[in-house]
KOLTOR-41494 format. One record per residue (C-alpha): residue in three letters; x, y, z; chain; residue number from 1. Coordinates in steps of 0.05 Angstrom, whole numbers, plus 5000, padded with zeros to 4 digits. Example, Ala and Ser with C-alpha at 12.3 -4.5 7.8 and 13.67 -1.06 7.14 Angstrom:
<rs>
+--------+------+------+------+--------+-----+
! residu !   xx !   yy !   zz ! chaine ! num !
+--------+------+------+------+--------+-----+
!    ALA ! 5246 ! 4910 ! 5156 !      A !   1 !
!    SER ! 5273 ! 4979 ! 5143 !      A !   2 !
+--------+------+------+------+--------+-----+
</rs>
This chain:
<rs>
+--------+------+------+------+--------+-----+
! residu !   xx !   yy !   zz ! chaine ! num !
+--------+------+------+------+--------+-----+
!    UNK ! 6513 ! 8765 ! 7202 !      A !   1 !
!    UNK ! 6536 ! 8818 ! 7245 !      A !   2 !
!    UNK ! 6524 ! 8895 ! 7244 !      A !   3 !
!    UNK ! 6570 ! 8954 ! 7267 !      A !   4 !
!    UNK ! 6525 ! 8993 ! 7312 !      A !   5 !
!    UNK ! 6564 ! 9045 ! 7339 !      A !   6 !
!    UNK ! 6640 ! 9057 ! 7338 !      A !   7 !
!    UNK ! 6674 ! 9047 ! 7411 !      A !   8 !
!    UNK ! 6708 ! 9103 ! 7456 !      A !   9 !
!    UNK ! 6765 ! 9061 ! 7455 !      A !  10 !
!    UNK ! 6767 ! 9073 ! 7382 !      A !  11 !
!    UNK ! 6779 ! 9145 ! 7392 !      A !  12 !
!    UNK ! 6844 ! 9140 ! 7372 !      A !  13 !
!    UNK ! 6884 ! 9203 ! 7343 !      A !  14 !
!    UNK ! 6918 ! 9221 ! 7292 !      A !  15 !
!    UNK ! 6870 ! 9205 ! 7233 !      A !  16 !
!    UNK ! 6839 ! 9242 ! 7183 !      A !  17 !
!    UNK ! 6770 ! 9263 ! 7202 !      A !  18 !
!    UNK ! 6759 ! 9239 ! 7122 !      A !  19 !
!    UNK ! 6792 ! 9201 ! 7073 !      A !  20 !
!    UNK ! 6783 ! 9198 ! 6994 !      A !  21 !
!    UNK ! 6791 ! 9158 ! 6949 !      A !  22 !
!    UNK ! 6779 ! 9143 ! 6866 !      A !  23 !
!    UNK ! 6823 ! 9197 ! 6844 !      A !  24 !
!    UNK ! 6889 ! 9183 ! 6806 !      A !  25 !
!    UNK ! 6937 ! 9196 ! 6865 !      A !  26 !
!    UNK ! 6898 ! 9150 ! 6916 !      A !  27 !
!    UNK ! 6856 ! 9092 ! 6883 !      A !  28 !
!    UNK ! 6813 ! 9054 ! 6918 !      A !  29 !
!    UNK ! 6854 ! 8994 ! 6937 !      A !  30 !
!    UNK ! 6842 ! 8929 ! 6918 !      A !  31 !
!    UNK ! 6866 ! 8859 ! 6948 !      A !  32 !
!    UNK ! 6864 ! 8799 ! 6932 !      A !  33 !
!    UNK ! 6834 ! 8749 ! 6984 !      A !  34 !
!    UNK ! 6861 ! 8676 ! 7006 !      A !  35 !
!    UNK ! 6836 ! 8611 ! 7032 !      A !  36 !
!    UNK ! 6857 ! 8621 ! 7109 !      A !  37 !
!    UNK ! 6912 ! 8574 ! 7128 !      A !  38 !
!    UNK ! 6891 ! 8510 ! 7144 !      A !  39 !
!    UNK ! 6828 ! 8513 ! 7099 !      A !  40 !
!    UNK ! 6879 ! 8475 ! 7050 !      A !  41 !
!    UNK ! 6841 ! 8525 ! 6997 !      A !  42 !
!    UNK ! 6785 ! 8473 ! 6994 !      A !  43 !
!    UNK ! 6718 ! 8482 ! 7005 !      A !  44 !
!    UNK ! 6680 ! 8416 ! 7035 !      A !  45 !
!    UNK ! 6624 ! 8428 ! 6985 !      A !  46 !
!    UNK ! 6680 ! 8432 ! 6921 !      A !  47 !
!    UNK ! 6661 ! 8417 ! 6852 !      A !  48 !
!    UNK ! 6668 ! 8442 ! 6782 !      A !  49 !
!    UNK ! 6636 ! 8506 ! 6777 !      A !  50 !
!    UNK ! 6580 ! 8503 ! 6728 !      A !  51 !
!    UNK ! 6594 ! 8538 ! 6661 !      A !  52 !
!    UNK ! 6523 ! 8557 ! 6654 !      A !  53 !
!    UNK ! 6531 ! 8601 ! 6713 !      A !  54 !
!    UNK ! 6560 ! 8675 ! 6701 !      A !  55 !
!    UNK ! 6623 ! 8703 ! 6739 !      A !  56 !
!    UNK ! 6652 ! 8754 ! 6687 !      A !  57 !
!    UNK ! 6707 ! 8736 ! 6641 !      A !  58 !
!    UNK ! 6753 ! 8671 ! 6669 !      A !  59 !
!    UNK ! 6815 ! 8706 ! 6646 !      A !  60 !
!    UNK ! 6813 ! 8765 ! 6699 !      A !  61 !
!    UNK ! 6806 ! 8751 ! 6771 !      A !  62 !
!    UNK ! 6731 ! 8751 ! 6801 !      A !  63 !
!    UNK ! 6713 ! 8830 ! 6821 !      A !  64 !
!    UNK ! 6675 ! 8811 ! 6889 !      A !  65 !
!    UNK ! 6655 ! 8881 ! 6906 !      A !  66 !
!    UNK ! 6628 ! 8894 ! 6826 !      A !  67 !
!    UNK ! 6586 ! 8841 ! 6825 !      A !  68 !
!    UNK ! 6562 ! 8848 ! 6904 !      A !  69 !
!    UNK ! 6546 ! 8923 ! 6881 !      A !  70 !
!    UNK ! 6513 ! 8909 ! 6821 !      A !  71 !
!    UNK ! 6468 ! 8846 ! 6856 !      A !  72 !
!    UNK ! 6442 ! 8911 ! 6915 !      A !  73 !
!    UNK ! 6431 ! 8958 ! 6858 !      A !  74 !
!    UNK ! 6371 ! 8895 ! 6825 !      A !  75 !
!    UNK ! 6355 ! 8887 ! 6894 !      A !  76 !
!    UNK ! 6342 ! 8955 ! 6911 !      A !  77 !
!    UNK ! 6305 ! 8970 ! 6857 !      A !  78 !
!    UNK ! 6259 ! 8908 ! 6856 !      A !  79 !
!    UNK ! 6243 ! 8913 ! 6938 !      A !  80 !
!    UNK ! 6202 ! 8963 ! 6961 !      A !  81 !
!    UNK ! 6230 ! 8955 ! 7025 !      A !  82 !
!    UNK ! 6285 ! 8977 ! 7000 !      A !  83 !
!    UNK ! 6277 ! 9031 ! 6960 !      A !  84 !
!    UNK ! 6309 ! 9085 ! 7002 !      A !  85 !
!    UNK ! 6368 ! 9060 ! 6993 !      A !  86 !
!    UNK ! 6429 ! 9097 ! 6940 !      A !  87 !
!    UNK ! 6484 ! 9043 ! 6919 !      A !  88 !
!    UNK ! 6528 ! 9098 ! 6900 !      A !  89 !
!    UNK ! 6530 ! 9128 ! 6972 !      A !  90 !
!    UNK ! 6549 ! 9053 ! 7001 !      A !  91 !
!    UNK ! 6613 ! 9042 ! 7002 !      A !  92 !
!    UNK ! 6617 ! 8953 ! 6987 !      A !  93 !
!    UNK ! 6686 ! 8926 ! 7017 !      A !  94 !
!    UNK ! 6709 ! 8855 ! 7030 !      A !  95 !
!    UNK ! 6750 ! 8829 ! 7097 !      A !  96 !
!    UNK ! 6800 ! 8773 ! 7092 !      A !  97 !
!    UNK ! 6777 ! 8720 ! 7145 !      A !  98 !
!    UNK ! 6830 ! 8692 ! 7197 !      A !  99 !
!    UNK ! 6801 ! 8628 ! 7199 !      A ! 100 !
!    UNK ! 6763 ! 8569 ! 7162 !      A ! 101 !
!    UNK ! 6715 ! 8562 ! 7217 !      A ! 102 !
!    UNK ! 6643 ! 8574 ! 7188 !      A ! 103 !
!    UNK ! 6618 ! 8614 ! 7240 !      A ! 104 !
!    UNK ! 6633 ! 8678 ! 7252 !      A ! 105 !
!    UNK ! 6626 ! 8749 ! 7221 !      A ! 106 !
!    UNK ! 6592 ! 8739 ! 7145 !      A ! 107 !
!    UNK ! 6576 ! 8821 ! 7139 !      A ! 108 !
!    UNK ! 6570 ! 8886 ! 7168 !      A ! 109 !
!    UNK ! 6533 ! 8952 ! 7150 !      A ! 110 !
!    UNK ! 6573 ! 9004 ! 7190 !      A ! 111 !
!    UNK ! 6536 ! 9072 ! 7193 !      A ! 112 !
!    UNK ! 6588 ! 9140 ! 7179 !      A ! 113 !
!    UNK ! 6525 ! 9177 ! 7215 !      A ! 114 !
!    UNK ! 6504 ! 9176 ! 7292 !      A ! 115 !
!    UNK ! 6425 ! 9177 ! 7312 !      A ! 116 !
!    UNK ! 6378 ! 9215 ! 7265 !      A ! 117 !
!    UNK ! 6441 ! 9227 ! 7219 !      A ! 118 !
!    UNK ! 6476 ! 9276 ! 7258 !      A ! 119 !
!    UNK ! 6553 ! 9276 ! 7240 !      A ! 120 !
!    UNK ! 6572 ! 9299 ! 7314 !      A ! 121 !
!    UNK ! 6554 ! 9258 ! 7381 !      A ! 122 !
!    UNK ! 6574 ! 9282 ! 7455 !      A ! 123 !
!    UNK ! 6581 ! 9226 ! 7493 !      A ! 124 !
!    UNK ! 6613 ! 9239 ! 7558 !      A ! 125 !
!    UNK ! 6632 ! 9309 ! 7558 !      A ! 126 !
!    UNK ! 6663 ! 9301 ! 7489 !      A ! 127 !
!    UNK ! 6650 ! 9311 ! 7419 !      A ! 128 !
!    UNK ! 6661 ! 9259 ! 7369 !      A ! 129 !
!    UNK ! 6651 ! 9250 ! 7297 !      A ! 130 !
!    UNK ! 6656 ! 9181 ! 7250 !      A ! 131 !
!    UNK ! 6706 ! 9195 ! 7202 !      A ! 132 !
!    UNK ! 6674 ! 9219 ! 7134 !      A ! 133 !
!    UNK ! 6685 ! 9180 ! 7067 !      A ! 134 !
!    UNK ! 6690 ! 9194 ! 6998 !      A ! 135 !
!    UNK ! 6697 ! 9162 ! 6931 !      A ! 136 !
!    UNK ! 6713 ! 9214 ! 6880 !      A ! 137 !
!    UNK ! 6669 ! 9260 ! 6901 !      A ! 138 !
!    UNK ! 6612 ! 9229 ! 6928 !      A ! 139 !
!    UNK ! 6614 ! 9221 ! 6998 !      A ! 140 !
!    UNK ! 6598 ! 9153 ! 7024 !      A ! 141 !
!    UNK ! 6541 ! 9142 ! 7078 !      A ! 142 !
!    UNK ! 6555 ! 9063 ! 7097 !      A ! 143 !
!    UNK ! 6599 ! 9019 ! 7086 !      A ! 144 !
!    UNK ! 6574 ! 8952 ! 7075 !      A ! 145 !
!    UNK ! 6634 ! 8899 ! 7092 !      A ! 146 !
!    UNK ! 6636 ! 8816 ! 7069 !      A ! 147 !
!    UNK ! 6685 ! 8773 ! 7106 !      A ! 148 !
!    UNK ! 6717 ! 8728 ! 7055 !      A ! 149 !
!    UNK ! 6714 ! 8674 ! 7038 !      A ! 150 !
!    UNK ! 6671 ! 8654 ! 7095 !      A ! 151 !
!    UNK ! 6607 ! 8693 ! 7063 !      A ! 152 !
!    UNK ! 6621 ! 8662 ! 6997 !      A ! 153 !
!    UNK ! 6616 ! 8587 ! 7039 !      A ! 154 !
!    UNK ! 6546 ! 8598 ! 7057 !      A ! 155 !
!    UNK ! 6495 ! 8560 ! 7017 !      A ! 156 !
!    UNK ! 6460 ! 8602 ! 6964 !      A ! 157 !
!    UNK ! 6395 ! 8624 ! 7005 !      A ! 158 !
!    UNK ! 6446 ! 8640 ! 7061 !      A ! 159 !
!    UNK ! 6487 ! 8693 ! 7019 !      A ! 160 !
!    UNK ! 6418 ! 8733 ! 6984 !      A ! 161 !
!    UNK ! 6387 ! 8728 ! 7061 !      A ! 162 !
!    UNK ! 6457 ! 8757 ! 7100 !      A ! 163 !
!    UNK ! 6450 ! 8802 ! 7039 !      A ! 164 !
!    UNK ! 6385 ! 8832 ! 7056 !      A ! 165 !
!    UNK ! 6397 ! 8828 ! 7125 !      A ! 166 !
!    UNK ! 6449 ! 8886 ! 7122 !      A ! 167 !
!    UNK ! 6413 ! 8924 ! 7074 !      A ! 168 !
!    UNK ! 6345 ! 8925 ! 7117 !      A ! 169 !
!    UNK ! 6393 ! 8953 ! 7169 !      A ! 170 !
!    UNK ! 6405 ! 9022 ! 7126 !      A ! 171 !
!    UNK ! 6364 ! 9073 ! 7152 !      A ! 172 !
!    UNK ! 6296 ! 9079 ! 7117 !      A ! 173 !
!    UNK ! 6313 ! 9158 ! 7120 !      A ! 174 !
!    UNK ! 6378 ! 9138 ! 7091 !      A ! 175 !
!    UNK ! 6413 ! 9189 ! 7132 !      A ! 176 !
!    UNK ! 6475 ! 9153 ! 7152 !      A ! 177 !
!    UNK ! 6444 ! 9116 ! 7214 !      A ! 178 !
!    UNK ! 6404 ! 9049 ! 7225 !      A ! 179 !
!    UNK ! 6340 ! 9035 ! 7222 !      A ! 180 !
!    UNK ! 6309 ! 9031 ! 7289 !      A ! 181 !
!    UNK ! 6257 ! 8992 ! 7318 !      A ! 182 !
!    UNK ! 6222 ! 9003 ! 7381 !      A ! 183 !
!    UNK ! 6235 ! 8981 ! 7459 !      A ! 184 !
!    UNK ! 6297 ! 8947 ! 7473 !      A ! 185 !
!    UNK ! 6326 ! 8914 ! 7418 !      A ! 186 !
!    UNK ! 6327 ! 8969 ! 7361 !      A ! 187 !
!    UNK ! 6377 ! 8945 ! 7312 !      A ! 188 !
!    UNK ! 6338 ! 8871 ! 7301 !      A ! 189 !
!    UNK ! 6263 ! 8886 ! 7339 !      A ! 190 !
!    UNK ! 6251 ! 8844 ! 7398 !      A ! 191 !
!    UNK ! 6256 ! 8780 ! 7359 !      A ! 192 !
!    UNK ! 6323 ! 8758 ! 7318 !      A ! 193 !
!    UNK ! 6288 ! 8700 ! 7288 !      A ! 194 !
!    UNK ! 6229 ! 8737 ! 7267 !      A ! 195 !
!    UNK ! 6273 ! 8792 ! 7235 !      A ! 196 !
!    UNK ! 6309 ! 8732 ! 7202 !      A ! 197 !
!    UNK ! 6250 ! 8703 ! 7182 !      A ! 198 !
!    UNK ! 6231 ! 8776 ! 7151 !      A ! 199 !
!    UNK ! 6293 ! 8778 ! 7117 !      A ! 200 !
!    UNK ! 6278 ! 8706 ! 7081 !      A ! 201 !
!    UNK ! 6204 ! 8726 ! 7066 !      A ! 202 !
!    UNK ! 6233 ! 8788 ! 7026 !      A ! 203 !
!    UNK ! 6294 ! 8757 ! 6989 !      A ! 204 !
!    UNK ! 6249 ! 8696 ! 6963 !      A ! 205 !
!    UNK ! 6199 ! 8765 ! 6938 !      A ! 206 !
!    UNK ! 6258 ! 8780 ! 6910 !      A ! 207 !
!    UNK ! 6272 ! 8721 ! 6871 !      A ! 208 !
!    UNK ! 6206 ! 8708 ! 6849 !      A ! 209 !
!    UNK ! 6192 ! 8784 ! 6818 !      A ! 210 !
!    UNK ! 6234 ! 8765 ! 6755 !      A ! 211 !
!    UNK ! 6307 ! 8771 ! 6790 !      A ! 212 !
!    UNK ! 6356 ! 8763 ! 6736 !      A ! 213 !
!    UNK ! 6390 ! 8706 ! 6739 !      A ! 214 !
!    UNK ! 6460 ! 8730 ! 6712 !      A ! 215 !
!    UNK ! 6456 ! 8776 ! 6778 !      A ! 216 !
!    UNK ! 6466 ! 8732 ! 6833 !      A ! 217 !
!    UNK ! 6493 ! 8670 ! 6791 !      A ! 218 !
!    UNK ! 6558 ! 8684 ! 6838 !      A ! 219 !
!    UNK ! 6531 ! 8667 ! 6899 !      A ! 220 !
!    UNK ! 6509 ! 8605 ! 6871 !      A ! 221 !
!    UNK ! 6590 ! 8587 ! 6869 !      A ! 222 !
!    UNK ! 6634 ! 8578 ! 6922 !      A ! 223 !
!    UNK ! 6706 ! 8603 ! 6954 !      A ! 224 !
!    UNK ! 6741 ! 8551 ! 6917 !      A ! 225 !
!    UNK ! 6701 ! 8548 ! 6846 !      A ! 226 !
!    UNK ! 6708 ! 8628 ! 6838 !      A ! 227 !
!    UNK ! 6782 ! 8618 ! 6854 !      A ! 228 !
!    UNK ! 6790 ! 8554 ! 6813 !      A ! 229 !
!    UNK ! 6757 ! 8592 ! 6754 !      A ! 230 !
!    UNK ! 6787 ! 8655 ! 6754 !      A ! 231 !
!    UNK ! 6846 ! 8643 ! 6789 !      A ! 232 !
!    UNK ! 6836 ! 8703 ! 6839 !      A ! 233 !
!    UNK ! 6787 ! 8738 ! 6887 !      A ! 234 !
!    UNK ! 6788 ! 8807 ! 6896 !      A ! 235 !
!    UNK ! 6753 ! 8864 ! 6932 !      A ! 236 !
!    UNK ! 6758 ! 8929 ! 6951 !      A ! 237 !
!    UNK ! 6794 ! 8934 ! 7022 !      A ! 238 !
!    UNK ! 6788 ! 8992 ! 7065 !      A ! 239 !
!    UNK ! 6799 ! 9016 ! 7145 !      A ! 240 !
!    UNK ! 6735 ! 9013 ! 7191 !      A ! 241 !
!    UNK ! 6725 ! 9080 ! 7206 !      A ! 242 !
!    UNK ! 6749 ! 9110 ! 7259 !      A ! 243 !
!    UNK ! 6717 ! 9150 ! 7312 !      A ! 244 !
!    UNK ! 6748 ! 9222 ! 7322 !      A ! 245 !
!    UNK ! 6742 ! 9269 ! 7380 !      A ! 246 !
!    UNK ! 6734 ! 9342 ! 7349 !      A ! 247 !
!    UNK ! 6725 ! 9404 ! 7378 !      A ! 248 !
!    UNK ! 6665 ! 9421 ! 7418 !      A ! 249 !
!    UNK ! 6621 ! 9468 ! 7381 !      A ! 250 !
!    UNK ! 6598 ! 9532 ! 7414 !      A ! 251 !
+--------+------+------+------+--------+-----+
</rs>
């Protein structure tokens, strides 16, 4: 589980678009489909059969990752009152393809399109910069929540619903663009990870007991290789990390 905190100076790169747009007929948002990395041999250690009992939309179409990610938050959102601040259609879900098989690594990421208190312009250093500003039609997105594939999908069960609240509890409770903060040193997980972890655990078995739907999350209840094996495909929505732009220094 891993969170975008800030965006680097390094990434001030230029030329790009201080926003970008998509959901319109000249500029989709684009969709990809996502492989086994080489050397996985597209075979999950823990491969079986999927069950037929549990739901992954129709067998005939590839599996939508991002749908059925974003329409797991929206129960989740609106059964946790921990999570209540927080508007699915201002959060952008995107998958990652992963470059390896290893099982360790990056699962998600909430990257903020806001700085501190939700201001869109920072001065670090002299200069100005601003993240780059998203939109989806035109709604304009807040965070982006990313899932590296198919590693996330790997994880046991518990695993995916906790990494899932893990990045949510990360959105601001002002839902302003930023992170939540905590106090003293370690802001983005408190001064204890494993407490925080254990938090996150606490609320997603809340979660499950407070008459979750099952057909919700039956998909993370299947692997990599079971999705692919029944639908032939896994796809998500693929987009650039934002960029950080310098701008103009405002008088």
């Amino acid at each position: 589980m891993s969170t975008a905190i800030c965006l680097h100076d390094e990434e001030a790169l230029s030329p790009f678009p201080l926003a970008r747009s998509w959901d319109h007929p000249a500029q989709p948002l684009p969709v990809r489909a996502i492989w086994a990395p080489r050397g996985s041999g597209g075979r999950h250690p823990l491969q079986a059969a999927a069950q037929p009992w549990l739901a992954s939309g129709p067998t005939e179409r590839p599996f939508d990752f991002c749908k059925f990610i974003r329409r797991l938050t929206a129960d989740v959102v609106a059964r946790s009152e921990h999570l209540h601040h927080v508007d699915v259609d201002r959060v952008l879900f995107a998958a990652t393809q992963a470059r390896s098989s290893r099982p360790f690594g990056l699962q998600a990421r909430v990257t903020p399109l806001r700085f501190r208190d939700g201001m869109l312009v920072r001065k670090r250093r002299g200069k100005s910069y601003q993240v780059q500003r998203y939109f989806v039609g035109d709604r304009e997105m807040l965070y982006v929540m990313t899932f590296c594939l198919p590693r996330f999908l790997d994880q046991d069960f518990d695993d995916k619903l906790i990494t899932l609240f893990h990045e949510l509890y990360h959105i601001s409770p002002a839902f302003d663009g930023d992170l939540r903060r905590h106090g003293g040193r370690y802001a983005i997980h408190s001064h204890s990870k494993r407490g925080y972890d254990e938090h996150m655990a606490h609320l997603a078995r809340a979660y499950l007991a407070d008459g979750a739907v099952p057909a919700l999350h039956a998909f993370l209840r299947l692997s990599f290789s079971q999705l692919m094996q029944r639908h032939g495909q896994v796809v998500g929505i693929v987009v650039p990390r934002p960029k950080l732009i310098p701008v103009p220094a405002r008088k």
